[in-house]
ROSE-4610 file (N, C-alpha, C; in Angstrom, 1 decimal, always signed):
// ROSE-4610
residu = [X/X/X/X/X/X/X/X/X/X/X/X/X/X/X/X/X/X/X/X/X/X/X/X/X/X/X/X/X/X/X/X/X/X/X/X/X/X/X/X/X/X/X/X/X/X/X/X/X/X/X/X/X/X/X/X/X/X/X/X/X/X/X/X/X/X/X/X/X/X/X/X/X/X/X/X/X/X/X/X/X/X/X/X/X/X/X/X/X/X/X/X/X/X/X/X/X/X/X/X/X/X/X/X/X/X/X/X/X/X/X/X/X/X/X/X/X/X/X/X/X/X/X/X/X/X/X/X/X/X/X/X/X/X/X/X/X/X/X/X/X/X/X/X/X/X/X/X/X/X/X/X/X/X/X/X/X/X/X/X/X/X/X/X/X/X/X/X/X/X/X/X/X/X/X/X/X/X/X/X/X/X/X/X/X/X/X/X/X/X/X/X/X/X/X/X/X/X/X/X/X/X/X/X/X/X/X/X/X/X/X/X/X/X/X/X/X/X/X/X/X/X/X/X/X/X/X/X/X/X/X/X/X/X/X/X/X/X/X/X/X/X/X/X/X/X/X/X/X/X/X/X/X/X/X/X/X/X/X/X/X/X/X/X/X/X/X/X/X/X/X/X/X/X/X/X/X/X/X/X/X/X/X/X/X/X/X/X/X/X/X/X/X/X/X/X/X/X/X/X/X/X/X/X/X/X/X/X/X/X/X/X/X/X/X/X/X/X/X/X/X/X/X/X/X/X/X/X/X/X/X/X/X/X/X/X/X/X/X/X/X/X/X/X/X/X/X/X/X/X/X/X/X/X/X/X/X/X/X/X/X/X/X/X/X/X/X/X/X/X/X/X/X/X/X/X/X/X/X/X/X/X/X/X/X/X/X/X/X/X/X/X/X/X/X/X/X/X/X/X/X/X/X/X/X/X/X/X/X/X/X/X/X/X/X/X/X/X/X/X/X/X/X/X/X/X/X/X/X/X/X/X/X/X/X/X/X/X/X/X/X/X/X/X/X/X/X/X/X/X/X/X/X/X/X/X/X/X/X/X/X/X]
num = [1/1/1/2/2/2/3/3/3/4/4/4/5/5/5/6/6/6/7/7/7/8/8/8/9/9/9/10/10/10/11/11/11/12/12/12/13/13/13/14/14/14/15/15/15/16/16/16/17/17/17/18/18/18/19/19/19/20/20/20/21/21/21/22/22/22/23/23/23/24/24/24/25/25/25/26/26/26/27/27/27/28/28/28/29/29/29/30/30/30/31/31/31/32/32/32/33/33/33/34/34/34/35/35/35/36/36/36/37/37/37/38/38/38/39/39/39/40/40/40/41/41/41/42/42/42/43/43/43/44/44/44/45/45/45/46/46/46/47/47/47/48/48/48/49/49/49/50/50/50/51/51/51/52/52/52/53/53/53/54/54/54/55/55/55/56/56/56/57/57/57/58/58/58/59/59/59/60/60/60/61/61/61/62/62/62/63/63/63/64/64/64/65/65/65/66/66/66/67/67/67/68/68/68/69/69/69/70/70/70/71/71/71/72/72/72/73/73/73/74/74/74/75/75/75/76/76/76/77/77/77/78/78/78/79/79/79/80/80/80/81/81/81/82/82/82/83/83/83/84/84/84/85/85/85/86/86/86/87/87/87/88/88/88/89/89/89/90/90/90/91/91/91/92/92/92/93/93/93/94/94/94/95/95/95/96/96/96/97/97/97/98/98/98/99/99/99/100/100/100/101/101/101/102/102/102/103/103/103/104/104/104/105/105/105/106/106/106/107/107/107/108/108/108/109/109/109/110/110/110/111/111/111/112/112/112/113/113/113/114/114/114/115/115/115/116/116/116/117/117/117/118/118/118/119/119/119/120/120/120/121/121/121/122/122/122/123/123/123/124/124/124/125/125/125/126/126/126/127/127/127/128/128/128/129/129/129/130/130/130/131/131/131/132/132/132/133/133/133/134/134/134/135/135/135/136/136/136/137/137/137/138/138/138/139/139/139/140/140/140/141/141/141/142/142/142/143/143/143/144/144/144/145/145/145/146/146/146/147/147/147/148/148/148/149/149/149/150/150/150/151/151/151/152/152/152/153/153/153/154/154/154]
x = [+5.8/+6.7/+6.1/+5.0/+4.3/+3.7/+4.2/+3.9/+5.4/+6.5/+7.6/+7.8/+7.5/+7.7/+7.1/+5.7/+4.9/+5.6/+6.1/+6.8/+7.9/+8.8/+10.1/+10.1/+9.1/+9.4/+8.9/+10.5/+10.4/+10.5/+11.5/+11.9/+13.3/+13.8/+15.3/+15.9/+14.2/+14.1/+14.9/+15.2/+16.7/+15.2/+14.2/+13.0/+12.2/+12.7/+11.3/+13.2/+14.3/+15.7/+15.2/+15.1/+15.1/+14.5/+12.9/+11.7/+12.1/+12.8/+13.1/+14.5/+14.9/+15.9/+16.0/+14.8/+14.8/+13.7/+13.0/+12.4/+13.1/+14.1/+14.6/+15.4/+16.4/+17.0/+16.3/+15.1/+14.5/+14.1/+13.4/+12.9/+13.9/+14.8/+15.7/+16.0/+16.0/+16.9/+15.3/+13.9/+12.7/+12.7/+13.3/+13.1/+14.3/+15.6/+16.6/+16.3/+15.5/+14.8/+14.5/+13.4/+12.6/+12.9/+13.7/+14.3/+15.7/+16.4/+17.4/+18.2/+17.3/+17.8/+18.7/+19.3/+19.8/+19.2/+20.0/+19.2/+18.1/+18.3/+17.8/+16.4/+16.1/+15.1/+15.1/+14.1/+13.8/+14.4/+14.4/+15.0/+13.0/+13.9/+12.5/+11.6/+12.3/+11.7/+10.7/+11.6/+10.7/+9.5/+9.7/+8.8/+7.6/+7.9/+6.7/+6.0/+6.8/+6.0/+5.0/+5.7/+4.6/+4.0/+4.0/+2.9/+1.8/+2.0/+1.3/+0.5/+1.1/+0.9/+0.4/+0.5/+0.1/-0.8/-0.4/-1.2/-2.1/-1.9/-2.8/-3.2/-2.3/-1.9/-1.5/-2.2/-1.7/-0.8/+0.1/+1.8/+2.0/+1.1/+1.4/+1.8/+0.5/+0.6/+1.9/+2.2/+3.1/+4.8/+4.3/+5.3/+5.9/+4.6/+5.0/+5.0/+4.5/+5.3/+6.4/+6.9/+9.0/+9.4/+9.1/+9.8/+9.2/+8.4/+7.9/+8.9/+9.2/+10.0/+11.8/+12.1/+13.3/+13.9/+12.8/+13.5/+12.5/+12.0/+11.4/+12.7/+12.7/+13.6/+14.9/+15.6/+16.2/+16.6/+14.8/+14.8/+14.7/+14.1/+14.4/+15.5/+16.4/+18.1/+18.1/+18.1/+19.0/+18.0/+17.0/+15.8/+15.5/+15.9/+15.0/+13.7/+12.8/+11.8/+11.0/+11.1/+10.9/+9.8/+8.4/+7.1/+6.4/+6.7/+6.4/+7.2/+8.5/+8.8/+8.4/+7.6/+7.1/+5.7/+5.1/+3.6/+3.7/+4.5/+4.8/+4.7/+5.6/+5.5/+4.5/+3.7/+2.6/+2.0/+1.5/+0.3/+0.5/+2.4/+2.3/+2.1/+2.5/+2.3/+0.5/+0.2/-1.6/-2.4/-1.3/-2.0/-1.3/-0.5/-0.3/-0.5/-1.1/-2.1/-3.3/-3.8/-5.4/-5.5/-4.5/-4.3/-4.0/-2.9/-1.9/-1.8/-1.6/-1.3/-2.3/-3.2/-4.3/-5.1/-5.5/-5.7/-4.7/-3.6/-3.0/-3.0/-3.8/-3.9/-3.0/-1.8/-1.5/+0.0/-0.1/+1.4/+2.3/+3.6/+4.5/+5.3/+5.3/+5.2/+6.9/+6.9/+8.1/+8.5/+7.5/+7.9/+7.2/+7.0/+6.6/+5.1/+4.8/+3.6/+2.4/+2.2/+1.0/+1.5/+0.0/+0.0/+0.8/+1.0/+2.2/+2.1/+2.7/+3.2/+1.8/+2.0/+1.0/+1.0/+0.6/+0.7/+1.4/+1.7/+2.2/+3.6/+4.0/+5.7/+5.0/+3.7/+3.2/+2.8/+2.1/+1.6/+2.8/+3.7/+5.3/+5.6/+5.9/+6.3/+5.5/+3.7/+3.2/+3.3/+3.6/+3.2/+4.7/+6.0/+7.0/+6.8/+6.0/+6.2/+4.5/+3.8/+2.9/+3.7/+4.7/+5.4/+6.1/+7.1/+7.6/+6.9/+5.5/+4.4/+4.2/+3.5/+3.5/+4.4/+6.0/+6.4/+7.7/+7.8/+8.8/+9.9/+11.4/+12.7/+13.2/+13.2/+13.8/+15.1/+16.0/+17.6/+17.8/+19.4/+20.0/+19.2/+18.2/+17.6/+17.9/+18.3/+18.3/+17.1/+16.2/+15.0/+14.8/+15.4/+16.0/+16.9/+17.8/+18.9/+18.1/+17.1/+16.2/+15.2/+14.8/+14.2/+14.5/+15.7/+16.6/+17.2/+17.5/+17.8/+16.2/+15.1/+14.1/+13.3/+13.8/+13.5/+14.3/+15.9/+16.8/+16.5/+16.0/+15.2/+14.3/+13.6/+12.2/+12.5]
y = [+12.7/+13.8/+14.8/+15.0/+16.1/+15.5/+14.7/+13.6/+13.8/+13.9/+13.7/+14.8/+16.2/+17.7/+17.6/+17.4/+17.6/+16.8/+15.7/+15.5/+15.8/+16.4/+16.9/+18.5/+19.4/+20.7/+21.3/+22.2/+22.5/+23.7/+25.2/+26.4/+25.6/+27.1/+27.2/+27.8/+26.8/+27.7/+26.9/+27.2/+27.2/+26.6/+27.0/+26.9/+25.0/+25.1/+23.8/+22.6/+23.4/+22.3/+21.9/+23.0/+22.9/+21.7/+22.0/+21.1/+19.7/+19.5/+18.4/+17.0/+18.3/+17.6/+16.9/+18.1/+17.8/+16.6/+16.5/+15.4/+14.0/+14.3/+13.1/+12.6/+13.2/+13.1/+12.6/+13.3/+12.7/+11.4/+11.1/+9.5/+8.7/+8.7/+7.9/+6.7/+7.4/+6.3/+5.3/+5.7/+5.1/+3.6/+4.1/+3.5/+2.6/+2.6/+2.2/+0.8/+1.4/+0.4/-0.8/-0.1/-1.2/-2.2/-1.7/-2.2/-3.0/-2.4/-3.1/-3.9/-3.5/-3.9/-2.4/-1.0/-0.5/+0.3/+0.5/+1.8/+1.3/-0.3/-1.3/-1.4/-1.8/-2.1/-3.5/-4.2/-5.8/-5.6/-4.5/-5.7/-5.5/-6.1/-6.0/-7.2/-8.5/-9.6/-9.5/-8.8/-8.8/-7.8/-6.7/-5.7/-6.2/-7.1/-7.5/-8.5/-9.2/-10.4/-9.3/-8.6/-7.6/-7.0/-6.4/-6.0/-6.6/-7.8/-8.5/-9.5/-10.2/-10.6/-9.6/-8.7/-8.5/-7.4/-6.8/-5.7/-6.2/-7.1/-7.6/-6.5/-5.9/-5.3/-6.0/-5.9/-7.0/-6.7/-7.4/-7.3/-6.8/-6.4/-5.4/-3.6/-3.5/-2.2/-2.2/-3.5/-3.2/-3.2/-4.0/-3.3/-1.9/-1.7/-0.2/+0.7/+0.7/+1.6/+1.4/+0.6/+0.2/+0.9/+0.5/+1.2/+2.9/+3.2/+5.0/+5.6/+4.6/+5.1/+4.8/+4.0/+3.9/+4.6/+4.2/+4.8/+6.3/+6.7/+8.0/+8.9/+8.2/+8.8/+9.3/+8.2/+8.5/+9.4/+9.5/+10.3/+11.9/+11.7/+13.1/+13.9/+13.4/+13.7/+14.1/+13.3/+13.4/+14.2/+14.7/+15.3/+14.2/+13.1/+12.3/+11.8/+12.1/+11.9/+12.4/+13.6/+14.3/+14.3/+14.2/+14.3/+13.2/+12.3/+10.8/+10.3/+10.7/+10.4/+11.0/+12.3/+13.3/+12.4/+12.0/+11.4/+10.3/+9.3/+8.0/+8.2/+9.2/+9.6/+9.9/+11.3/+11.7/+10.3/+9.8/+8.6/+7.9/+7.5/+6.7/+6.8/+8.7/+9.7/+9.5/+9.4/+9.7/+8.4/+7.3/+6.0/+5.5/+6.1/+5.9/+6.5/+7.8/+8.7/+7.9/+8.2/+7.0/+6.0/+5.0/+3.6/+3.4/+3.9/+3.8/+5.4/+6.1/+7.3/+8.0/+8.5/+8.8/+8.9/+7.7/+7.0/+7.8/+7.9/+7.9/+9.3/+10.4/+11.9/+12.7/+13.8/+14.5/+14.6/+14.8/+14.7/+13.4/+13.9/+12.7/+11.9/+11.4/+10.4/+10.5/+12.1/+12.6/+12.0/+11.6/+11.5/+9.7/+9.0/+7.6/+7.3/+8.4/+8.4/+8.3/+7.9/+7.8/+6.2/+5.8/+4.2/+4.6/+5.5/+5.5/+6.8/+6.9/+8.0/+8.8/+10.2/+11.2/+11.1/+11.7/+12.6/+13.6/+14.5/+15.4/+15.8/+14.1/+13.8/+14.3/+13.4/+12.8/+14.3/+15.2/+15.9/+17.2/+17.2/+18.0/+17.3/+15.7/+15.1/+15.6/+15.5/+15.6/+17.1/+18.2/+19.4/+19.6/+19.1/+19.1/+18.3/+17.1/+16.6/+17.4/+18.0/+18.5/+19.7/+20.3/+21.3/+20.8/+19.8/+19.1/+18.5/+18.2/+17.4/+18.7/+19.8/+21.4/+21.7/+22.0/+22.9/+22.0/+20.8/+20.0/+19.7/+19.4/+19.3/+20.2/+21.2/+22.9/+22.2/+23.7/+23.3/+22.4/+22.5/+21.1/+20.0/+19.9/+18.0/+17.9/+16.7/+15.6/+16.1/+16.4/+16.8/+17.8/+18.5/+19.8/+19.7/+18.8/+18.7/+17.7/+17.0/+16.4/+17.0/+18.1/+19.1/+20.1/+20.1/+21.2/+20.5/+19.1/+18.3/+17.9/+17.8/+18.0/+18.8/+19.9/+21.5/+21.8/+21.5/+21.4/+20.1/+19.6/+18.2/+19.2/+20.1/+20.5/+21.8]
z = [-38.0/-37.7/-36.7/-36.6/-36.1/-34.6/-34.8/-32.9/-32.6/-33.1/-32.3/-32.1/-33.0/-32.8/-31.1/-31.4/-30.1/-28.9/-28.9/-28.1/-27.3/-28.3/-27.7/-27.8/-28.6/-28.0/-26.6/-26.8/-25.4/-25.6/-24.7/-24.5/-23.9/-23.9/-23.6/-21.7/-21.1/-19.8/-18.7/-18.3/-16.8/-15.5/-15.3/-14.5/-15.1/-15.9/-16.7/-16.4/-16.6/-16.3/-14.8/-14.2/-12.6/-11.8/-12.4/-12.2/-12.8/-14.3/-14.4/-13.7/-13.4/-12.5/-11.4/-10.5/-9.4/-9.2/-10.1/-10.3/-10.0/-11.3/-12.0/-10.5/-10.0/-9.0/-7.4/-7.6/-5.9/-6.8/-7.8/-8.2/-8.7/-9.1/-9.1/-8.2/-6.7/-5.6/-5.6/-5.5/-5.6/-6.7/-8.1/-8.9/-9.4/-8.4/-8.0/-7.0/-6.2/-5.0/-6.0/-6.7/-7.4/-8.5/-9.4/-10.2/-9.9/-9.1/-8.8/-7.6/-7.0/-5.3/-4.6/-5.2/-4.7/-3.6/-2.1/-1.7/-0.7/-0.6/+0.7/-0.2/-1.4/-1.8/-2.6/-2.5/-3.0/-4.2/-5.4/-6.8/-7.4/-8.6/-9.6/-9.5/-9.2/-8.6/-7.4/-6.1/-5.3/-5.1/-5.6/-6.1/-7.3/-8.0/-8.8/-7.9/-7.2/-6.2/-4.9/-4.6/-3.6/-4.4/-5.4/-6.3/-6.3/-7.3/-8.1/-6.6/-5.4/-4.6/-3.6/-2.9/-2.0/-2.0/-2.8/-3.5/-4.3/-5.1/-6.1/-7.4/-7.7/-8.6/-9.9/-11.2/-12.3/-12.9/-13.5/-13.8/-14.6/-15.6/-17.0/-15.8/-14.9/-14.5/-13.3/-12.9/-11.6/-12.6/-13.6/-14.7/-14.9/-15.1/-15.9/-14.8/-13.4/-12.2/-11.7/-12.1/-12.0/-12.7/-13.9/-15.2/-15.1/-15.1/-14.9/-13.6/-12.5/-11.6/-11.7/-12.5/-12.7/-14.3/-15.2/-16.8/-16.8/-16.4/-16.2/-15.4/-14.4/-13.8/-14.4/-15.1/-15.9/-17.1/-17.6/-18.5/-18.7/-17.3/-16.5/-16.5/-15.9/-15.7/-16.9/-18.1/-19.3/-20.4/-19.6/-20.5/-21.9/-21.9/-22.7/-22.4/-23.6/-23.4/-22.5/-21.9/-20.6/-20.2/-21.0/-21.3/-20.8/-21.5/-21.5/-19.9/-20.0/-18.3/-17.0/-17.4/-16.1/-16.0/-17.5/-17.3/-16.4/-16.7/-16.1/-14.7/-14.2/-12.7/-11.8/-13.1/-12.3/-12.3/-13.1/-12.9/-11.9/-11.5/-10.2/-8.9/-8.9/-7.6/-7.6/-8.2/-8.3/-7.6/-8.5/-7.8/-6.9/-6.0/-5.0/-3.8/-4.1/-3.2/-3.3/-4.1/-4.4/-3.1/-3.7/-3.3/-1.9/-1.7/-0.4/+0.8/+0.1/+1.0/+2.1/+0.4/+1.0/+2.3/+2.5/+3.6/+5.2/+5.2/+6.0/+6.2/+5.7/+5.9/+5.0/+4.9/+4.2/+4.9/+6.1/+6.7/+6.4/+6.1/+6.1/+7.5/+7.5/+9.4/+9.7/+10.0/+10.1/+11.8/+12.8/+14.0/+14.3/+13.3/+13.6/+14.7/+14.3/+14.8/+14.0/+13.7/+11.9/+11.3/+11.1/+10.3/+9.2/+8.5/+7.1/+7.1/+5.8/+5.2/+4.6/+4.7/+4.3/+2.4/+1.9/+0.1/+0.3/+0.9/+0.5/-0.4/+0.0/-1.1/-2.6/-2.5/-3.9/-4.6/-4.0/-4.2/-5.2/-4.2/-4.7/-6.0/-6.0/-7.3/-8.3/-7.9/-9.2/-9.8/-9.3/-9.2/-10.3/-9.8/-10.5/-12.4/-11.5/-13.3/-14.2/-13.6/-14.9/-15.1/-14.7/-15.4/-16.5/-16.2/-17.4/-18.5/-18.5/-19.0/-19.9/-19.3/-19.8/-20.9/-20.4/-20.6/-21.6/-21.5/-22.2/-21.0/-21.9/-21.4/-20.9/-21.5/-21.4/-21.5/-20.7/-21.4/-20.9/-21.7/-21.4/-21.5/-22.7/-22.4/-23.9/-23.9/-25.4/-26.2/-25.3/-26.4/-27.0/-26.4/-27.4/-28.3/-28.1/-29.7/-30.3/-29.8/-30.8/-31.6/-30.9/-31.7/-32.5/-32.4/-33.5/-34.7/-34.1/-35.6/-36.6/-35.8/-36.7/-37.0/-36.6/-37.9/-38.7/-38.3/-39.3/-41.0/-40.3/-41.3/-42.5/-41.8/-42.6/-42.7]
């Protein structure tokens, strides 16, 4: 009981909605790509085959960066599980600065002039999800009527 408290309390803040939203909404079409082909992206098939293949990334983890980008995403929106879906995010924003970004400097290759894409997307995502990591669901999230039905419990 005292893990799910910790899980889903939140406050009643309009600022922690904001951050979760905007989250959930810019990763979405990302985690849309990957999981399901929408949005001019491979699908979960081909996203685990360039994972696991070209990346050489092992399939438990290229797993779980589909799913952190598509049901994170998700959970965002609907403030389910808000915590667990901000973490999922940050970790992929992280290892994919690490991995991929990094390398390519900090600017995003707004004029096609740069071997890729900069961090600084990554940098905004993660900055958004340790607030939700922090601060919970805030309003409006499932995790809050989940948390009022288990104080009402005790």
């Amino acid at each position: 009981m005292k893990a799910l408290r910790t899980l889903f309390k939140t406050d009643d803040s309009c600022t922690v909605f904001v951050a979760r939203l905007a989250l959930g909404l810019v990763m979405f079409p990302h985690g849309a790509q990957k999981a399901l082909g929408w949005f001019g992206g491979y699908g979960y098939s081909g996203t685990m085959s360039f994972f696991t293949g070209q990346m050489h990334i092992p399939a438990l983890f290229a797993f779980l960066a589909i799913a952190a980008e598509f049901a994170g995403s998700l959970g965002l929106v609907t403030g389910f599980l808000s915590r667990l879906s901000a973490f999922g995010i940050a970790v992929n924003m992280l290892v994919a600065t690490v991995t991929v970004h990094g390398a390519n400097g900090f600017f995003m290759n707004w004029f096609g002039n740069q071997k890729g894409e900069g961090f600084e997307y990554h940098i905004l995502a993660l900055g958004l999800a340790l607030v939700v990591i922090i601060s919970g669901g805030g309003k409006w999230s499932v995790d809050a009527l989940l948390m009022k039905k288990l104080e009402a419990k005790s």
